[in-house]
mmCIF file as gemmi writes it, N, C-alpha and C atoms, coordinates in Angstrom:
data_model
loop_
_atom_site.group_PDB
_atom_site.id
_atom_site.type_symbol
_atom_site.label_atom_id
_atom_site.label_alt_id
_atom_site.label_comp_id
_atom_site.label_asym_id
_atom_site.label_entity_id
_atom_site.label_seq_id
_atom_site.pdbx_PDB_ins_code
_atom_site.Cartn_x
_atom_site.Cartn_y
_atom_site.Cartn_z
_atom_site.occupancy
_atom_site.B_iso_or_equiv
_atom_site.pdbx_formal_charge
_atom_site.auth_seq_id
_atom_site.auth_asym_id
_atom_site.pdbx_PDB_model_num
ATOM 1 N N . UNK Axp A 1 ? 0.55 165.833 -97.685 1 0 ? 1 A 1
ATOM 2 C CA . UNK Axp A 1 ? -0.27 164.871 -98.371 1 0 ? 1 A 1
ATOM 3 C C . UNK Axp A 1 ? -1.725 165.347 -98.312 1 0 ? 1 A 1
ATOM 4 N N . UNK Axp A 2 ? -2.111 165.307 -99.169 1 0 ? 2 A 1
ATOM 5 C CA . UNK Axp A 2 ? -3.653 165.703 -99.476 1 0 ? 2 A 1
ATOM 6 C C . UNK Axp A 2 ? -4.6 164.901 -99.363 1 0 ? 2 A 1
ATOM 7 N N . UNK Axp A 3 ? -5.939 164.992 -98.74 1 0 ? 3 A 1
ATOM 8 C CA . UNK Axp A 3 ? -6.914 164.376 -97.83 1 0 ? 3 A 1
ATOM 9 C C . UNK Axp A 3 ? -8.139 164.279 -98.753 1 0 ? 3 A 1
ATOM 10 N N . UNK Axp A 4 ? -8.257 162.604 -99.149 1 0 ? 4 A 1
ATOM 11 C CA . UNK Axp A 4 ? -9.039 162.523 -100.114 1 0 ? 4 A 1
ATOM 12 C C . UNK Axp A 4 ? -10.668 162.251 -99.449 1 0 ? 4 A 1
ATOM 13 N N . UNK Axp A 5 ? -11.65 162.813 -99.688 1 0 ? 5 A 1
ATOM 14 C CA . UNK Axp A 5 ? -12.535 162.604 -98.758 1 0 ? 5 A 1
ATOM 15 C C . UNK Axp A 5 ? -12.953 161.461 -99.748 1 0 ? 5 A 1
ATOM 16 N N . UNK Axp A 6 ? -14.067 160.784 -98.616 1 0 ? 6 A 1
ATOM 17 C CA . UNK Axp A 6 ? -14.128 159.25 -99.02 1 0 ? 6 A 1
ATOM 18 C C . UNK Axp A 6 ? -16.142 160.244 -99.464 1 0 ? 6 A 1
ATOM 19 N N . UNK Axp A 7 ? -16.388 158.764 -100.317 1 0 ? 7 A 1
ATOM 20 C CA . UNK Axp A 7 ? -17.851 158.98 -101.055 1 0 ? 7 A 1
ATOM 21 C C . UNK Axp A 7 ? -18.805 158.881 -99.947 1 0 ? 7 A 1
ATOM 22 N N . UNK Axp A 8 ? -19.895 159.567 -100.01 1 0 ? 8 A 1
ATOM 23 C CA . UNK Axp A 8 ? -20.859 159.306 -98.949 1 0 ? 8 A 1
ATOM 24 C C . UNK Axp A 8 ? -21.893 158.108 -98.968 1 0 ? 8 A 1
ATOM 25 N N . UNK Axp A 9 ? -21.905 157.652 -97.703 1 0 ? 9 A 1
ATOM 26 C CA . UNK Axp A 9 ? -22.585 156.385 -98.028 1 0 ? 9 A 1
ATOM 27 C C . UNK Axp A 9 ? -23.812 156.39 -99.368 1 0 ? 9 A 1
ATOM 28 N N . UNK Axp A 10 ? -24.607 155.312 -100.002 1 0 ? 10 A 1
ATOM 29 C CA . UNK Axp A 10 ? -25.444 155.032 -100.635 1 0 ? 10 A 1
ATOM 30 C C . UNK Axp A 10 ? -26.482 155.245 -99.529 1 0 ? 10 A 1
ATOM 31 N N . UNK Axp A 11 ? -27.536 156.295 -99.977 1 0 ? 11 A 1
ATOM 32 C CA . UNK Axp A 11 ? -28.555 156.304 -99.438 1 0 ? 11 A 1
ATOM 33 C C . UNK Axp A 11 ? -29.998 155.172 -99.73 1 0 ? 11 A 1
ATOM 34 N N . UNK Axp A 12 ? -29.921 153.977 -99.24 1 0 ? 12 A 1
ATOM 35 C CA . UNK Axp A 12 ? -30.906 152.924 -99.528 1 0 ? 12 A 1
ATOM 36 C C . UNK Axp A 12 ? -32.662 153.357 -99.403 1 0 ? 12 A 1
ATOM 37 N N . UNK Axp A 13 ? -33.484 153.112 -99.977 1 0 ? 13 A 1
ATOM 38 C CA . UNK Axp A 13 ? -34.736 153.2 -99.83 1 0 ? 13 A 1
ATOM 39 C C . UNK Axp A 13 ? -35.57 151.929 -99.357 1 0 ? 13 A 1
ATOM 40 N N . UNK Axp A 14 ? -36.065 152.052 -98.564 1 0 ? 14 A 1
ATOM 41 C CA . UNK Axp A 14 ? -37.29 150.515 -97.661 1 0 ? 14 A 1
ATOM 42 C C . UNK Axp A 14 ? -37.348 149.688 -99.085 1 0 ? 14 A 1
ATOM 43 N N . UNK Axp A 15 ? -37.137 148.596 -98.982 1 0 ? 15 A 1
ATOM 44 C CA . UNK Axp A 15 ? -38.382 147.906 -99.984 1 0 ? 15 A 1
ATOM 45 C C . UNK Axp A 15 ? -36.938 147.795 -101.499 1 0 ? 15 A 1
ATOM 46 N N . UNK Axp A 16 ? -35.947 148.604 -101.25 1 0 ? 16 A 1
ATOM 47 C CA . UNK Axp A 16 ? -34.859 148.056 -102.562 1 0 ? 16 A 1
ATOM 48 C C . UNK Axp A 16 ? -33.738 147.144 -102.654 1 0 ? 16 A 1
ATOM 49 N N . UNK Axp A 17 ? -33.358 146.562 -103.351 1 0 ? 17 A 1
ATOM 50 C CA . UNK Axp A 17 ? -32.457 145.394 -103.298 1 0 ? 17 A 1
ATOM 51 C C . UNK Axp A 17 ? -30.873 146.115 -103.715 1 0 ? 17 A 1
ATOM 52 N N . UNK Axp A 18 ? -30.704 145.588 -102.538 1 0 ? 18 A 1
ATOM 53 C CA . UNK Axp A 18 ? -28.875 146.334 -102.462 1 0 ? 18 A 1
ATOM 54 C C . UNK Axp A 18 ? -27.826 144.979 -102.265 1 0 ? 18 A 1
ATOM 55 N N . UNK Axp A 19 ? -26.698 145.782 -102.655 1 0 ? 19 A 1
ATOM 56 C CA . UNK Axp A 19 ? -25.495 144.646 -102.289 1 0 ? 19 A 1
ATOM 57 C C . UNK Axp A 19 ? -25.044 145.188 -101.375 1 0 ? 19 A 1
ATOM 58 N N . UNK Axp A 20 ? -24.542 143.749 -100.493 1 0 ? 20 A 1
ATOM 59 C CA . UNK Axp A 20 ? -23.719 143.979 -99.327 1 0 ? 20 A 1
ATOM 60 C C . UNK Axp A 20 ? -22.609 143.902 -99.479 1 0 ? 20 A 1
ATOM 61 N N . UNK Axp A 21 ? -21.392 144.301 -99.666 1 0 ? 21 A 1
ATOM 62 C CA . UNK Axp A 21 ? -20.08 144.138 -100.252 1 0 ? 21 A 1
ATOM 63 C C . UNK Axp A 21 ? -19.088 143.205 -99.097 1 0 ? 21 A 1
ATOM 64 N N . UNK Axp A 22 ? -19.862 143.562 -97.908 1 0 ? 22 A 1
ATOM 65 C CA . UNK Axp A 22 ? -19.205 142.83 -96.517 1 0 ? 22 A 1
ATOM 66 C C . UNK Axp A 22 ? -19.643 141.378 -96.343 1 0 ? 22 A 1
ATOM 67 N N . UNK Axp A 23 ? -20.481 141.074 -96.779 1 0 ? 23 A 1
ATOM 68 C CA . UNK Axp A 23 ? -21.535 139.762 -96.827 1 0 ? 23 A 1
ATOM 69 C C . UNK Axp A 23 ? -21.334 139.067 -98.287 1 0 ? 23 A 1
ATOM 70 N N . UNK Axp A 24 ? -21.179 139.883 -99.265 1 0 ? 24 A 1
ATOM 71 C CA . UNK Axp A 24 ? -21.208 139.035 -100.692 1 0 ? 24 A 1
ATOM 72 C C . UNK Axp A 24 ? -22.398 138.843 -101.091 1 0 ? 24 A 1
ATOM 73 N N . UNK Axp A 25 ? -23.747 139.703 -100.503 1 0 ? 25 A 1
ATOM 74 C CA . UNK Axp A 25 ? -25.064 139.047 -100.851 1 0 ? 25 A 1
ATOM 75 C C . UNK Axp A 25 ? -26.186 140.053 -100.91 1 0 ? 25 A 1
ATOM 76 N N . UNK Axp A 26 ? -27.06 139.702 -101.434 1 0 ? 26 A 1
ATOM 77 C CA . UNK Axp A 26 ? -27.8 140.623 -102.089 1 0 ? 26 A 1
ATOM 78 C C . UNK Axp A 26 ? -29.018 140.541 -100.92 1 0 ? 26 A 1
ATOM 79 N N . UNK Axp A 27 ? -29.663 141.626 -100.366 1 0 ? 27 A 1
ATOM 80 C CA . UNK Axp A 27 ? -30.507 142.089 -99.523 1 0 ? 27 A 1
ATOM 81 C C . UNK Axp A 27 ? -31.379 143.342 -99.79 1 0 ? 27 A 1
ATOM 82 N N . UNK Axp A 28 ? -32.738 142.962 -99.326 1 0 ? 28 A 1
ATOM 83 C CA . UNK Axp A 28 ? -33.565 143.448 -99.017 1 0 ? 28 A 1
ATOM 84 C C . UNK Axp A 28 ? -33.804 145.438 -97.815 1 0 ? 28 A 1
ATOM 85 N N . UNK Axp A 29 ? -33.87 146.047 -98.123 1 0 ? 29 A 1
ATOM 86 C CA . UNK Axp A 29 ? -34.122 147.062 -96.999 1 0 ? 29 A 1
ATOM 87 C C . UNK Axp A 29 ? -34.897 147.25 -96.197 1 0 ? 29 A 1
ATOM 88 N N . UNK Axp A 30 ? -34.932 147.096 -95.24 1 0 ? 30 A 1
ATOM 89 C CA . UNK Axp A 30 ? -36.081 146.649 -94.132 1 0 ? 30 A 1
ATOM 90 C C . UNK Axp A 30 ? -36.674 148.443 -93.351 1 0 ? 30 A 1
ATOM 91 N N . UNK Axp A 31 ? -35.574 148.851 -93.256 1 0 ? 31 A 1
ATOM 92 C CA . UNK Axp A 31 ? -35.758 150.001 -92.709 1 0 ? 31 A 1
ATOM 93 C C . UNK Axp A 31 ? -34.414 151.268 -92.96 1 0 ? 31 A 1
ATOM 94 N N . UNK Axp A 32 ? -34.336 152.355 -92.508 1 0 ? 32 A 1
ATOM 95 C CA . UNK Axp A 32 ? -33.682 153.559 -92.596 1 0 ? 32 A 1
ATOM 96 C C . UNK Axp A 32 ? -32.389 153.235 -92.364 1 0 ? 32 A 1
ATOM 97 N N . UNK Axp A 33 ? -32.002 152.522 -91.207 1 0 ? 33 A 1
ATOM 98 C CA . UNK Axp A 33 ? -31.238 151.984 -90.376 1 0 ? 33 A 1
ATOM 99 C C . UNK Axp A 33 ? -29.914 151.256 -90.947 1 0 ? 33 A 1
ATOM 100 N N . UNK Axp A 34 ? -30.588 150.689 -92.257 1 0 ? 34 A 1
ATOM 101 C CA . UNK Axp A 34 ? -29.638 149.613 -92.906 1 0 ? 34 A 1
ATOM 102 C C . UNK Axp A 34 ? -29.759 148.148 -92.495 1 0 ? 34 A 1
ATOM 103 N N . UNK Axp A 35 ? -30.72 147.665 -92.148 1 0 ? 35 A 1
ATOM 104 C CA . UNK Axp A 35 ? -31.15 146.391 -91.864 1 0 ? 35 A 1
ATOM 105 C C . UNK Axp A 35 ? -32.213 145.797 -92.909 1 0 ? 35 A 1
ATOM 106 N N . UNK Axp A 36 ? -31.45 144.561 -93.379 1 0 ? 36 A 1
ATOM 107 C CA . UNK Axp A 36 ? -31.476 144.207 -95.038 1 0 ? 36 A 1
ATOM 108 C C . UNK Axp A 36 ? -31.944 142.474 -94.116 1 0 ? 36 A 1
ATOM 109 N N . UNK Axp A 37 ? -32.668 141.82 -95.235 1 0 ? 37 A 1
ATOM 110 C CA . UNK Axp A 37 ? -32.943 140.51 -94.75 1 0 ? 37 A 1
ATOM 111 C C . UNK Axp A 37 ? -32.678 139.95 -96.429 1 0 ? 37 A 1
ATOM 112 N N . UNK Axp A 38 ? -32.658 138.829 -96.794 1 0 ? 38 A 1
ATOM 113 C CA . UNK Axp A 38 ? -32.805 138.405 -97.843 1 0 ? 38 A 1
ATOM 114 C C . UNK Axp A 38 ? -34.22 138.416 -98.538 1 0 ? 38 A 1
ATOM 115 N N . UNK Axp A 39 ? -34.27 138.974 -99.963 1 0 ? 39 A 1
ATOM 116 C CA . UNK Axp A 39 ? -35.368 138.879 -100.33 1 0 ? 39 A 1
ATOM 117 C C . UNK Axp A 39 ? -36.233 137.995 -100.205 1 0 ? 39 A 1
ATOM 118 N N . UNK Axp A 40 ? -36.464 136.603 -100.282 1 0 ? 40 A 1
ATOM 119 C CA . UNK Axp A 40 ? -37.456 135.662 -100.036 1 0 ? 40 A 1
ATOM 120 C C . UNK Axp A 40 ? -38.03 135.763 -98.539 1 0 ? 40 A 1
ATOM 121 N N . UNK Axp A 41 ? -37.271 136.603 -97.592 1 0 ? 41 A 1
ATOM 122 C CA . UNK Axp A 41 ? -37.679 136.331 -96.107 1 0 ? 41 A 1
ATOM 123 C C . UNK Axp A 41 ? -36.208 135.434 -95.714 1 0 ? 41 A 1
ATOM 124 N N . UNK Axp A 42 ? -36.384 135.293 -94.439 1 0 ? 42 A 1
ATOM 125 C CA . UNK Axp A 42 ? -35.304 134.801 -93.365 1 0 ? 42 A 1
ATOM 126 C C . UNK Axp A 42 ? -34.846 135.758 -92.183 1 0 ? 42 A 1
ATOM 127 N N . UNK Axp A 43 ? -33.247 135.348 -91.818 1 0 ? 43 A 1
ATOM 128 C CA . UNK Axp A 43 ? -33.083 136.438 -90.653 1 0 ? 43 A 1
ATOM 129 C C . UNK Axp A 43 ? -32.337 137.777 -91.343 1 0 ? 43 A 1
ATOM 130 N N . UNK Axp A 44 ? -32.849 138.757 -90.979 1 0 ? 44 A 1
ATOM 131 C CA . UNK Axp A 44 ? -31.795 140.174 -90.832 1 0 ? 44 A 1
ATOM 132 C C . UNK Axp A 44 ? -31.125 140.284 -90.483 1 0 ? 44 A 1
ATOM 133 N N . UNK Axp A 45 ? -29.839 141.299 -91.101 1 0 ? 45 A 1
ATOM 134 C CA . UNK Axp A 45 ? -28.686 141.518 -90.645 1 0 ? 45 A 1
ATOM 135 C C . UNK Axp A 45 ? -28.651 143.287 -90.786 1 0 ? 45 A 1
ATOM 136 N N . UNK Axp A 46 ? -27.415 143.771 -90.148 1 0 ? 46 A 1
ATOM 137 C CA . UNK Axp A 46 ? -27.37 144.916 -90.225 1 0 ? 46 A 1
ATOM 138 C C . UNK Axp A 46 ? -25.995 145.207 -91.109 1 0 ? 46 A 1
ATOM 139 N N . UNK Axp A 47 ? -26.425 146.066 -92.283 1 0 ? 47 A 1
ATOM 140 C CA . UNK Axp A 47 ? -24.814 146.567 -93.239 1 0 ? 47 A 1
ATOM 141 C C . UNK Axp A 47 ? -24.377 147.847 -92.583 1 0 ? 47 A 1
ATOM 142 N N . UNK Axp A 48 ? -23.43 147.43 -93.004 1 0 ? 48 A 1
ATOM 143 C CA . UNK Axp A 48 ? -22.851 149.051 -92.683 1 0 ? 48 A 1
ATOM 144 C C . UNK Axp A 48 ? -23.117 150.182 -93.912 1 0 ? 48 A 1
ATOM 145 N N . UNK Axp A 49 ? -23.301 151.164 -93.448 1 0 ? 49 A 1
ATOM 146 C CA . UNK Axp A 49 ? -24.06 152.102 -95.101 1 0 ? 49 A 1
ATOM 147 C C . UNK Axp A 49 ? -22.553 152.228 -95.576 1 0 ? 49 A 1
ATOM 148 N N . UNK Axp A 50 ? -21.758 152.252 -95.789 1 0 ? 50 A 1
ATOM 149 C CA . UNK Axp A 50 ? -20.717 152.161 -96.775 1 0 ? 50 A 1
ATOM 150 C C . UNK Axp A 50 ? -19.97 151.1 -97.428 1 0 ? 50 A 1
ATOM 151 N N . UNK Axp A 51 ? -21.208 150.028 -97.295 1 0 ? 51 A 1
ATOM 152 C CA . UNK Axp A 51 ? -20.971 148.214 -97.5 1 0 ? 51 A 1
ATOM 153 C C . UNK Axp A 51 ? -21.727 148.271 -98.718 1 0 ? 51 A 1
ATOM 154 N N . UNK Axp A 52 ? -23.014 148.983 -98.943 1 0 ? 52 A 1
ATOM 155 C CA . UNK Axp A 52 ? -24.124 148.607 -99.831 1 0 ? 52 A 1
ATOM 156 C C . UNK Axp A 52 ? -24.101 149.937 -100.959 1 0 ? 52 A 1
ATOM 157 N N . UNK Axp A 53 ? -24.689 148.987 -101.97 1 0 ? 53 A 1
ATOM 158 C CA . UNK Axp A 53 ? -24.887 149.879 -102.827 1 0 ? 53 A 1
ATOM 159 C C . UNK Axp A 53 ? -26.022 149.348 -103.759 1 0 ? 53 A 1
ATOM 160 N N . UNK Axp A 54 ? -26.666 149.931 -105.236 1 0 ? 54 A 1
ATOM 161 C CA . UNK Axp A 54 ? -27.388 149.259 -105.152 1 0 ? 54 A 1
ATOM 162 C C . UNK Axp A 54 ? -27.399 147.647 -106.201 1 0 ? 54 A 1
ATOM 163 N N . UNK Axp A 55 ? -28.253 147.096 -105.925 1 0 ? 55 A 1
ATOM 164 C CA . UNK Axp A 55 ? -27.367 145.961 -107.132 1 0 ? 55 A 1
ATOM 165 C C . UNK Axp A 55 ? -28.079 145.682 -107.89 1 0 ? 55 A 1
ATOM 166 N N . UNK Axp A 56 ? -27.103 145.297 -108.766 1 0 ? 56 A 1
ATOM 167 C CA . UNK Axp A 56 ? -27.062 144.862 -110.149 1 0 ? 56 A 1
ATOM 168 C C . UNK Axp A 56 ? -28.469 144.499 -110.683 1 0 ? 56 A 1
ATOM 169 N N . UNK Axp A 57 ? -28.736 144.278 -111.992 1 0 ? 57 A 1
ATOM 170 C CA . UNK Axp A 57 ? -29.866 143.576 -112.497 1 0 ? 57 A 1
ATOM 171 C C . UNK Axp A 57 ? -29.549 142.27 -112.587 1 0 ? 57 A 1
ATOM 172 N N . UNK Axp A 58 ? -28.62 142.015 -112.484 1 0 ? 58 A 1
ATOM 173 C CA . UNK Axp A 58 ? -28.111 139.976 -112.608 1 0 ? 58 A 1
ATOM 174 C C . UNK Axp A 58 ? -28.254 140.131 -111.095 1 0 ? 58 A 1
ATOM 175 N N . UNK Axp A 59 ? -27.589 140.948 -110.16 1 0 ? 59 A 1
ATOM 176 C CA . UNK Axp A 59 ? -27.38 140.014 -108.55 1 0 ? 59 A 1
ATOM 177 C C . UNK Axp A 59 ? -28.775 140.333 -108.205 1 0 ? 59 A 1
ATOM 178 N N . UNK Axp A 60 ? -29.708 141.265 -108.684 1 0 ? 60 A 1
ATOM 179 C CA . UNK Axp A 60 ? -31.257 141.012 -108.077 1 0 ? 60 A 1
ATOM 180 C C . UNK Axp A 60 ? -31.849 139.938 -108.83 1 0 ? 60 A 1
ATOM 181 N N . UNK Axp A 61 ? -31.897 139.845 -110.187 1 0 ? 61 A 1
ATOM 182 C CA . UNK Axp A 61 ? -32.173 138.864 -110.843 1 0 ? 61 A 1
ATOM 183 C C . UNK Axp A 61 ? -32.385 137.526 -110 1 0 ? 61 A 1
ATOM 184 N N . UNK Axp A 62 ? -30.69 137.386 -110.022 1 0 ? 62 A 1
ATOM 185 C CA . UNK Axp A 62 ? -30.41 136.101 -109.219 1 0 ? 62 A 1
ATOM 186 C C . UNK Axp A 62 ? -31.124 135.335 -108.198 1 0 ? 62 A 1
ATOM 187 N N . UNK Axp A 63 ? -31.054 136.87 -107.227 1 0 ? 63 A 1
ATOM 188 C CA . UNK Axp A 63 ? -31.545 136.545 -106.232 1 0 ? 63 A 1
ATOM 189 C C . UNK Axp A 63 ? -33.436 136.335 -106.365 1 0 ? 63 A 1
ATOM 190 N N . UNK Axp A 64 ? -33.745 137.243 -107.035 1 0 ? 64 A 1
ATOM 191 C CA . UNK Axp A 64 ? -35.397 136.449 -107.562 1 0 ? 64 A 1
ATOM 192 C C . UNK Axp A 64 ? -35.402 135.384 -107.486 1 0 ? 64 A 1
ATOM 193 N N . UNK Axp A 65 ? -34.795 134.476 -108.611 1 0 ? 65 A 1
ATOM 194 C CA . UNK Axp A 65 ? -34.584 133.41 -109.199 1 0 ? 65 A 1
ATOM 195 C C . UNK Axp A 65 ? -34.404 132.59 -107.938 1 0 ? 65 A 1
ATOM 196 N N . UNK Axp A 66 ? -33.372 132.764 -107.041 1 0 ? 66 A 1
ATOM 197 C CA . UNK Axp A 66 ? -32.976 131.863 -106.149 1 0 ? 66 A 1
ATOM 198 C C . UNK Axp A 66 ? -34.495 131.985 -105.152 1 0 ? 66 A 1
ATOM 199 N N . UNK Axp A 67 ? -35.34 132.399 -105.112 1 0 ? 67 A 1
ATOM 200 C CA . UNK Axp A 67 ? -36.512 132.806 -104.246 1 0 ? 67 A 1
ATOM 201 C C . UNK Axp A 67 ? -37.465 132 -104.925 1 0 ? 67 A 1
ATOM 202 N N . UNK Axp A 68 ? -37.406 132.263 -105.904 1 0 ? 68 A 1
ATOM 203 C CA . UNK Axp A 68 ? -38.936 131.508 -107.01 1 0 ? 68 A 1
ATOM 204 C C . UNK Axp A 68 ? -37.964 130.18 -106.781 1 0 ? 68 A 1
ATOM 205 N N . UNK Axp A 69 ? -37.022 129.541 -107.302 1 0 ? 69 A 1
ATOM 206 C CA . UNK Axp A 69 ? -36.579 128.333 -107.011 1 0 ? 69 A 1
ATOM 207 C C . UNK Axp A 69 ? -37.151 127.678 -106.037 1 0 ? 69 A 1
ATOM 208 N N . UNK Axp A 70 ? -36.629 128.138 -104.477 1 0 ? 70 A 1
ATOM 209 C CA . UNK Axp A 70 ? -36.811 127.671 -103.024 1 0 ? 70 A 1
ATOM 210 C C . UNK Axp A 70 ? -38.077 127.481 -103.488 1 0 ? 70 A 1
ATOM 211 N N . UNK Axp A 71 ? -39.228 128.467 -103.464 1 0 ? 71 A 1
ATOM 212 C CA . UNK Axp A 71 ? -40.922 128.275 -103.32 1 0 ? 71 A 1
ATOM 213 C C . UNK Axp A 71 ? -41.339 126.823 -104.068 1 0 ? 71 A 1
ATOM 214 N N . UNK Axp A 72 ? -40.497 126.681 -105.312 1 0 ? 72 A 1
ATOM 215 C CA . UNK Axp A 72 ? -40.956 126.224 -106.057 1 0 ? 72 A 1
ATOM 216 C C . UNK Axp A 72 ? -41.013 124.296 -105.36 1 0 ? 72 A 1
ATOM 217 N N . UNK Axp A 73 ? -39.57 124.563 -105.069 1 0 ? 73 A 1
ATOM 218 C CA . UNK Axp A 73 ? -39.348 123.109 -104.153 1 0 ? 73 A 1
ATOM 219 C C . UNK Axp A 73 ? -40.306 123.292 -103.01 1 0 ? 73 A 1
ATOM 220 N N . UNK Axp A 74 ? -40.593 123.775 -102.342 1 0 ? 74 A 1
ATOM 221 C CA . UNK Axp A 74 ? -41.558 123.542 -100.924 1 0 ? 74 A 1
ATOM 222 C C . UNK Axp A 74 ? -42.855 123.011 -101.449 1 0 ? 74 A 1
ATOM 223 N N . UNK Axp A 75 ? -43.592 123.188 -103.151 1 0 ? 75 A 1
ATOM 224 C CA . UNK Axp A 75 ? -44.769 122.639 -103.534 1 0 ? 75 A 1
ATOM 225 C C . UNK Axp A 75 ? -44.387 121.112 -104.031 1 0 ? 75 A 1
ATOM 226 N N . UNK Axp A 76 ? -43.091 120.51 -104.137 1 0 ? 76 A 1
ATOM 227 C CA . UNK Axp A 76 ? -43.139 119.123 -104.389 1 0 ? 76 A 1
ATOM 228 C C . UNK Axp A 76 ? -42.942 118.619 -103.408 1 0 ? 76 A 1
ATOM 229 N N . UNK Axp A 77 ? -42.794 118.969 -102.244 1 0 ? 77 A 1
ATOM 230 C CA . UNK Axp A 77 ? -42.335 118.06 -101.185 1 0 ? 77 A 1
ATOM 231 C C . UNK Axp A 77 ? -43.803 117.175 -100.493 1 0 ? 77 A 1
């Protein structure tokens, strides 16, 4: 049986919005390491580099959107 080598992880850059495939959620790159927080801010987590890749223009979109949303509620309260 022949030995399929697997793809090499996605190399992430600081500062780009990746999917976590293990999480279901779209994150932030914090550092080299693979430690992603959600774009608006909150807590960090660590992916595994063969979890992420980079995402979409709808799942960053989204996740904008879901960021400008939140802000938006904290000025009516």
């Amino acid at each position: 049986m022949a030995h399929t080598p697997q793809p090499a992880p996605y190399a992430a850059r600081k500062g780009e919005l990746v999917w976590d495939s293990a999480l279901d959620r779209v994150g932030e790159v914090t550092d080299d390491r693979y430690r992603l927080r959600p774009p608006g801010g909150g807590a960090e987590w660590h992916a595994e580099p063969r979890s992420i890749r980079p995402a979409t223009r709808a799942e960053a979109l989204r996740a904008r959107v879901a960021v400008a949303n939140a802000e938006s509620r904290k000025g009516q309260k």
